[in-house]
RODOTI-21986 format. One record per residue (C-alpha): residue number from 1; x, y, z; residue in one letter. Coordinates in pm, 1 decimal, always signed. Last residue first. Layout:
// RODOTI-21986
- NUM;X;Y;Z;a
...
***
This chain:
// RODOTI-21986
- 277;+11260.4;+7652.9;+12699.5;x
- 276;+11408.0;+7425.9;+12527.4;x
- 275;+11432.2;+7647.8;+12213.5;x
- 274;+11553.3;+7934.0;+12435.8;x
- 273;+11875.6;+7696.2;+12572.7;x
- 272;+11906.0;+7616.2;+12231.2;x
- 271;+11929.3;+7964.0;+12073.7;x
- 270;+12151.6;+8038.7;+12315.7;x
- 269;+12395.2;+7763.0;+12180.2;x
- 268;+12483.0;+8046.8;+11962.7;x
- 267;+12684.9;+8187.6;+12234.7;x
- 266;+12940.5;+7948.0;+12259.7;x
- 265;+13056.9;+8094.3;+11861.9;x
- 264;+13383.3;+7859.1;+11772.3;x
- 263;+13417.4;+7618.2;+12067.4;x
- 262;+13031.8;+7532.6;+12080.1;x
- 261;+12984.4;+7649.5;+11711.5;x
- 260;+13190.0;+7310.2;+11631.4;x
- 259;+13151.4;+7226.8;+11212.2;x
- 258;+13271.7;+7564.4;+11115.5;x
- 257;+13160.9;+7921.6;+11214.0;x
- 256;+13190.9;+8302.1;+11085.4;x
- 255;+12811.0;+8319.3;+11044.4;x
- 254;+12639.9;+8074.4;+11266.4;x
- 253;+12318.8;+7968.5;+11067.4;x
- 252;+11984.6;+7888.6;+11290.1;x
- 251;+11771.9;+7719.7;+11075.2;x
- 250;+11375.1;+7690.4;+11169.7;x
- 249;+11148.5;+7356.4;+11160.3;x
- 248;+10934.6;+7194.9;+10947.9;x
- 247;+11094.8;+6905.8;+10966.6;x
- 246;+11153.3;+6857.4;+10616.9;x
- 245;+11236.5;+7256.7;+10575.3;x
- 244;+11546.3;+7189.3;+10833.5;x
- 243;+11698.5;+6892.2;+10715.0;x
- 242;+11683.3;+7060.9;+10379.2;x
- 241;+11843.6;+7347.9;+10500.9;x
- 240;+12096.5;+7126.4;+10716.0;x
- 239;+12224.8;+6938.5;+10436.8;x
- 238;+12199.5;+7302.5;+10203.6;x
- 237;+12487.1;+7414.5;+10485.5;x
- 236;+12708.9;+7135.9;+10347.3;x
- 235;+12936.5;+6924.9;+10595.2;x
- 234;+13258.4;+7125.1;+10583.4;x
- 233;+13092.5;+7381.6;+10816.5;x
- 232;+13108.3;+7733.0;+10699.0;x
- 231;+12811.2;+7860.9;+10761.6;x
- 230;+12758.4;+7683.5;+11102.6;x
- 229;+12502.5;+7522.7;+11172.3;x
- 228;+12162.0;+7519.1;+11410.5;x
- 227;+11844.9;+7288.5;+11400.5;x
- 226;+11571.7;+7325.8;+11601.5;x
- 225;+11272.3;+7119.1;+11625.5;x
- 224;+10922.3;+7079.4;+11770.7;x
- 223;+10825.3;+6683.0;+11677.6;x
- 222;+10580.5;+6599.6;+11424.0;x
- 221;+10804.7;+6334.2;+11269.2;x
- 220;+10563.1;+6277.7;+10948.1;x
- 219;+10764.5;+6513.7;+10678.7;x
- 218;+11136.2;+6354.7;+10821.1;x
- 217;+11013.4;+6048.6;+10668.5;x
- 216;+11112.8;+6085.2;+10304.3;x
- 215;+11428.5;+6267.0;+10382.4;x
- 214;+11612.4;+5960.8;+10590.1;x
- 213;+11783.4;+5823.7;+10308.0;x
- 212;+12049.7;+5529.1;+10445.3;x
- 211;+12259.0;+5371.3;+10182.0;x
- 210;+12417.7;+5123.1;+10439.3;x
- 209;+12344.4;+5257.0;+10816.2;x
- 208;+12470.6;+4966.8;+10936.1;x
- 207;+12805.1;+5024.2;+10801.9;x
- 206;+12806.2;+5399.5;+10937.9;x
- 205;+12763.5;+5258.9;+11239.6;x
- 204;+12980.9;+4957.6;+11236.0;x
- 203;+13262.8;+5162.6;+11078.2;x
- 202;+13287.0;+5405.4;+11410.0;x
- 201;+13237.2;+5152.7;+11683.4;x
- 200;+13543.7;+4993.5;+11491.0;x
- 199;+13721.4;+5304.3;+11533.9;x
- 198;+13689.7;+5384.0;+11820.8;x
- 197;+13736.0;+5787.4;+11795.5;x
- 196;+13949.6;+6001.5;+12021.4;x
- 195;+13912.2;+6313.5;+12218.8;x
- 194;+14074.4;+6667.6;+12281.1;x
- 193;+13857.1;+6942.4;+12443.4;x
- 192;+13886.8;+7211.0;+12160.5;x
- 191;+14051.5;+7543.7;+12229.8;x
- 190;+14329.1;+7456.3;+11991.6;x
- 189;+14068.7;+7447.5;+11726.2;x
- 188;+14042.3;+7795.2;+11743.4;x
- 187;+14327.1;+7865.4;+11512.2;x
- 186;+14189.0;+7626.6;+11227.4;x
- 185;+13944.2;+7979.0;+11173.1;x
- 184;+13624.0;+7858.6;+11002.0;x
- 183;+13672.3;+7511.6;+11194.8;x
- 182;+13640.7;+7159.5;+11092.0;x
- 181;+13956.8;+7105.9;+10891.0;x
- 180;+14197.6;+7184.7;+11200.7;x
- 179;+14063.9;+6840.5;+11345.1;x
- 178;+14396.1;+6681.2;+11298.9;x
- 177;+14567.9;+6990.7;+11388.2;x
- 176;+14466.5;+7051.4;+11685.7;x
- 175;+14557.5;+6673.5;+11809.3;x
- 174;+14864.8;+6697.3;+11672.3;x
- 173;+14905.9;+7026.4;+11853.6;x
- 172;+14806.2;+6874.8;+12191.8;x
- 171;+14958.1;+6559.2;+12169.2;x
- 170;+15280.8;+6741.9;+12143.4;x
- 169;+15217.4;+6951.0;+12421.3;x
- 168;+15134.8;+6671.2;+12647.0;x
- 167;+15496.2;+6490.9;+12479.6;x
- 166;+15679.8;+6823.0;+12609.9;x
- 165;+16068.2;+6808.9;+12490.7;x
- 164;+16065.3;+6474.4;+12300.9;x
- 163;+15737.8;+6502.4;+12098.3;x
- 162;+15850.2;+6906.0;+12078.6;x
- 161;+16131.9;+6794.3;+11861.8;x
- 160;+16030.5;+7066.3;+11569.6;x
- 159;+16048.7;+6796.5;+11240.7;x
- 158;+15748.4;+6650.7;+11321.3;x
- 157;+15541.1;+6983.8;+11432.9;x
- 156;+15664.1;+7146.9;+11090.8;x
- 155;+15564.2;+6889.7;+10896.5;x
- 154;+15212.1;+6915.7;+11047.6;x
- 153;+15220.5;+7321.8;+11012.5;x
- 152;+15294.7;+7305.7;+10648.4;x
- 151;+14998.7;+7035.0;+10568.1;x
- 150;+14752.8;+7276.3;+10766.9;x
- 149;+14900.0;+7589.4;+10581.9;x
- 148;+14862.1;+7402.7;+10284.4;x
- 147;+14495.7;+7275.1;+10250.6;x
- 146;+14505.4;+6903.5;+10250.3;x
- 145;+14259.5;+6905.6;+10552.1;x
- 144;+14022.6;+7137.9;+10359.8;x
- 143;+14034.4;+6853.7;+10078.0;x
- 142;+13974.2;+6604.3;+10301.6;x
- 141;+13684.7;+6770.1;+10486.4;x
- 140;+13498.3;+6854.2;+10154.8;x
- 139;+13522.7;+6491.2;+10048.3;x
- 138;+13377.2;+6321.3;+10384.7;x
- 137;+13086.0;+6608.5;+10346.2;x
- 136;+13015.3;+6522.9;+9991.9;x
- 135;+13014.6;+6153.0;+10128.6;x
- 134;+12802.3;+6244.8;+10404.9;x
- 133;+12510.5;+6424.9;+10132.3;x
- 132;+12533.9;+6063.3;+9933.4;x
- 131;+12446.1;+5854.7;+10273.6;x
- 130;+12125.4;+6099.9;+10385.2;x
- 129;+12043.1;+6268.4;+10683.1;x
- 128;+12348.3;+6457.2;+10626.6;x
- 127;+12523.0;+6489.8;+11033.8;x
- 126;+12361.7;+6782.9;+11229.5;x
- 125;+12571.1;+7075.4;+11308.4;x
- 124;+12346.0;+7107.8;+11643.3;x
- 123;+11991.4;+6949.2;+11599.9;x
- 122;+11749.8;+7037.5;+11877.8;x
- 121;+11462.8;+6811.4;+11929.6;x
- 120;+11183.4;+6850.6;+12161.5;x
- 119;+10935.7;+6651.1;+12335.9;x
- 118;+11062.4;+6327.7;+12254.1;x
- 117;+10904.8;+5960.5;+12339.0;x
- 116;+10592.0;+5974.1;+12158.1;x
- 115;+10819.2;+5954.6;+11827.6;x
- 114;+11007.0;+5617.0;+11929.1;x
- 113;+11172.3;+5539.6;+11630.2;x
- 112;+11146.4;+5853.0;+11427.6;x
- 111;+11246.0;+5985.1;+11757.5;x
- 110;+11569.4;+5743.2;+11801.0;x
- 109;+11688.3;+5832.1;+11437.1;x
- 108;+11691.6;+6193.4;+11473.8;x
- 107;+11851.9;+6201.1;+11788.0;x
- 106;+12130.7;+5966.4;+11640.1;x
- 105;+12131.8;+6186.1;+11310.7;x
- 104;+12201.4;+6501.4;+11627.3;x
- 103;+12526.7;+6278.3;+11795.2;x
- 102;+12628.1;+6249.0;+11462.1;x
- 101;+12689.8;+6592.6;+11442.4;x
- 100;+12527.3;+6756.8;+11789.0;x
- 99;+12244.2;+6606.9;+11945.2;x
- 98;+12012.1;+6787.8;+12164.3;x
- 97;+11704.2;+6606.3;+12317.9;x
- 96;+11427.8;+6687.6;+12555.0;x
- 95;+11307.7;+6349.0;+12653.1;x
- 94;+10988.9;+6218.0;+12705.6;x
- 93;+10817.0;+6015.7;+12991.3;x
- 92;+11164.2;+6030.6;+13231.0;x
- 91;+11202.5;+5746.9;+13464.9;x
- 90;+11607.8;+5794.8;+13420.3;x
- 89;+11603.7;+5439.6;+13369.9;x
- 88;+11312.3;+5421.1;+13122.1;x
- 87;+11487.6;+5714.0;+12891.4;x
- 86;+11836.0;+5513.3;+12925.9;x
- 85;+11650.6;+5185.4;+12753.5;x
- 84;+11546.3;+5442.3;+12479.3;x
- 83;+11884.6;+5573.3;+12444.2;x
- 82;+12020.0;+5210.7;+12448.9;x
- 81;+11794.1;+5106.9;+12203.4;x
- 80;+11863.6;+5365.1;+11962.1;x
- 79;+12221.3;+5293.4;+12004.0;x
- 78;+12159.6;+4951.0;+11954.4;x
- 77;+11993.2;+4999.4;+11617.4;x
- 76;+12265.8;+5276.6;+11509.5;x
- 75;+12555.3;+4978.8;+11498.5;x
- 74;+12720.3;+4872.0;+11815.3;x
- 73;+12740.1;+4505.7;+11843.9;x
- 72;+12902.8;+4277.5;+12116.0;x
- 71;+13160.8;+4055.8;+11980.6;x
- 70;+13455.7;+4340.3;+12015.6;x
- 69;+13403.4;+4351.0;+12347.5;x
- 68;+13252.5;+4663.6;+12471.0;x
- 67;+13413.5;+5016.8;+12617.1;x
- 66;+13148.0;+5272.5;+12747.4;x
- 65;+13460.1;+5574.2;+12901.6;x
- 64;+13484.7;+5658.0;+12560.1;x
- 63;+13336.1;+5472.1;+12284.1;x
- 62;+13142.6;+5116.7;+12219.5;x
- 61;+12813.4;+5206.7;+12358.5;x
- 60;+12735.3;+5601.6;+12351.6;x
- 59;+12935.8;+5804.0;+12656.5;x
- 58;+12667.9;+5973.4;+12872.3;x
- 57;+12595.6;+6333.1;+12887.1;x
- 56;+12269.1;+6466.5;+13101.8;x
- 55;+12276.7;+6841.1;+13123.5;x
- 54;+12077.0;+6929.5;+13476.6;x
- 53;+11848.9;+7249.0;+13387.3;x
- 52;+11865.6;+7596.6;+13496.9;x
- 51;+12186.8;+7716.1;+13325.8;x
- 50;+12310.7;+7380.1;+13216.1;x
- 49;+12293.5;+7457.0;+12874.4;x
- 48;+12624.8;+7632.3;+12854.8;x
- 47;+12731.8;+7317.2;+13004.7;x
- 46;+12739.7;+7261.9;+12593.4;x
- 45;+13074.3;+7436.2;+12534.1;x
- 44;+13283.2;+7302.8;+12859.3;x
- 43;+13261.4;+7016.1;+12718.8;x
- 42;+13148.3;+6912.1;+12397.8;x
- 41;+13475.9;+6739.5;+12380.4;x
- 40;+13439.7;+6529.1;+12679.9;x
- 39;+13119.3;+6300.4;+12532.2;x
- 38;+13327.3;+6053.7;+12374.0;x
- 37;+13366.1;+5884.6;+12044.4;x
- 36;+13271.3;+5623.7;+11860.3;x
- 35;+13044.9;+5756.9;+11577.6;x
- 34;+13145.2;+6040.0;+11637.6;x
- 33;+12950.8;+6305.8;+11800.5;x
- 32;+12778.2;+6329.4;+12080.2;x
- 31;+12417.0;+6298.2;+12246.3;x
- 30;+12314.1;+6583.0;+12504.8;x
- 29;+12022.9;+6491.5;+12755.8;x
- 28;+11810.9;+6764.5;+12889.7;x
- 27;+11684.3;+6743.1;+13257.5;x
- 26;+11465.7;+6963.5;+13428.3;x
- 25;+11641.1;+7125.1;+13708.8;x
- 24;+12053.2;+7088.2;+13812.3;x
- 23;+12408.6;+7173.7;+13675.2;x
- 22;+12592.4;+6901.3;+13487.6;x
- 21;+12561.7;+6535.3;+13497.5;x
- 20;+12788.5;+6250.4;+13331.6;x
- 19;+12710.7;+5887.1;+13237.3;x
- 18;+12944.8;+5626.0;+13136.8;x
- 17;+12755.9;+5333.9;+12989.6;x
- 16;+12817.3;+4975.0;+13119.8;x
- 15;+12684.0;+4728.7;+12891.9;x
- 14;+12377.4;+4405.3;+12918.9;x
- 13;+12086.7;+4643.2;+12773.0;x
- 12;+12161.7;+4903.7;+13065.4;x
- 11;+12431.7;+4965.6;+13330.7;x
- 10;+12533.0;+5275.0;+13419.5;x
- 9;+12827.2;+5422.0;+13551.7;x
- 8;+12827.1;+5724.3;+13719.1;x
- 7;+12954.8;+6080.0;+13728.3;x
- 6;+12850.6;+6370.7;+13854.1;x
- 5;+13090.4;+6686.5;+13809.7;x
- 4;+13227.1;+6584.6;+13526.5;x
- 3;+13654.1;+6712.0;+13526.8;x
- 2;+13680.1;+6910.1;+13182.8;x
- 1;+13973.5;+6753.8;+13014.5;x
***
């Protein structure tokens, strides 16, 4: 795990969110994936971003290093409000946002919520902005996680003893291998900060999201935006094309990439770092 160079602990809307800074200038907050995990394995791919400008990560309520009781809610409305209640804390007028998988539908969702409250949106292998699109991409990653090399390698890491001889190691390669699916090459997926998922956090935000269809209001978000995604990502390039065209924004497509450009092709987060300018 990449050590954070600045952290703190925050405390807004009645929880503790854990709150790391990178570099220094103008900041630009980075939103992760999950729902329900941790900020970690974007690191060291997004301090790419940092050149010039502080990188502000924080761990979303109900993952990571941001535990809650199970009582307290964490569906995509208090996420939303927890961004926005970070945004007055920071004392910042408008944020500069990038949000990568469902890290990016959060992004989405807090400026078609507060619109006068981003300046710029950059969407890295965005999440489907609508619930039938997610359950294409749900299918697509099963069936690449099935694929036989990935199934061979998993028996093969069972029956090899290396729990017992190196346990790290172990968790290392299971770890690999359970998010071998994502990646154009499963190879590179070794080079992937490890991380977990709450699971609960996970199935209250999707819950709450219900039969969500964002696609009618992406026309009136008159935000500048970028989205970026790899061409072979298990969630479906057209997702991103047609998130894209309703924004009215350009595509960036990583050739030779899966669902993490910032393990599998760094340098396409360039485009980012130009897009924020």
């Amino acid at each position: 795990m990449t050590e954070c160079p600045a952290p703190r602990t925050r405390r807004v809307r009645g929880v503790e969110l854990f709150e790391c800074r990178v570099g220094s200038g103008p900041e630009v907050v980075v939103l992760h994936g999950g729902p329900g995990a941790h900020h970690d394995y974007l690191r060291p791919g997004f301090d790419r971003l940092a050149a010039g400008r502080t990188v502000v990560y924080y761990d979303q309520r109900g993952g990571g290093r941001s535990p809650v009781g199970r009582e307290v809610p964490v569906g995509w409305r208090e996420q939303v409000a927890d961004l926005e209640a970070l945004r007055e804390a920071w004392g910042l007028e408008r944020l500069p946002l990038v949000g990568y998988s469902w890290g990016a539908l959060l992004a989405l969702l807090y400026a078609l919520e507060h619109p006068a409250r981003v300046v710029r949106l950059a969407l890295v292998s965005p999440a489907p902005a609508w619930r039938a699109a997610r359950a294409e991409f749900e299918r697509r990653f099963e069936a690449r996680s099935r694929a036989p090399a990935l199934v061979s390698a998993r028996e093969a890491l069972r029956a090899g003893g290396l729990r017992e001889r190196d346990p790290e190691g172990h968790a290392r390669r299971a770890f690999a291998l359970s998010v071998a699916g994502y990646f154009h090459d499963p190879a590179r997926a070794a080079g992937m900060t490890p991380f977990r998922v709450t699971g609960r956090t996970q199935q209250e935000v999707w819950a709450s999201l219900g039969e969500y269809d964002l696609r009618p209001r992406l026309a009136g978000l008159r935000v500048p935006a970028l989205v970026l995604h790899g061409d072979d990502d298990p969630i479906p390039l057209d997702t991103a094309r047609t998130l894209a065209d309703g924004l009215g924004a350009p595509l960036r497509v990583v050739a030779g990439c899966g669902h993490a450009p910032h393990v599998e092709a760094p340098e396409s987060l360039d485009a980012v770092a130009a897009f924020l300018g």
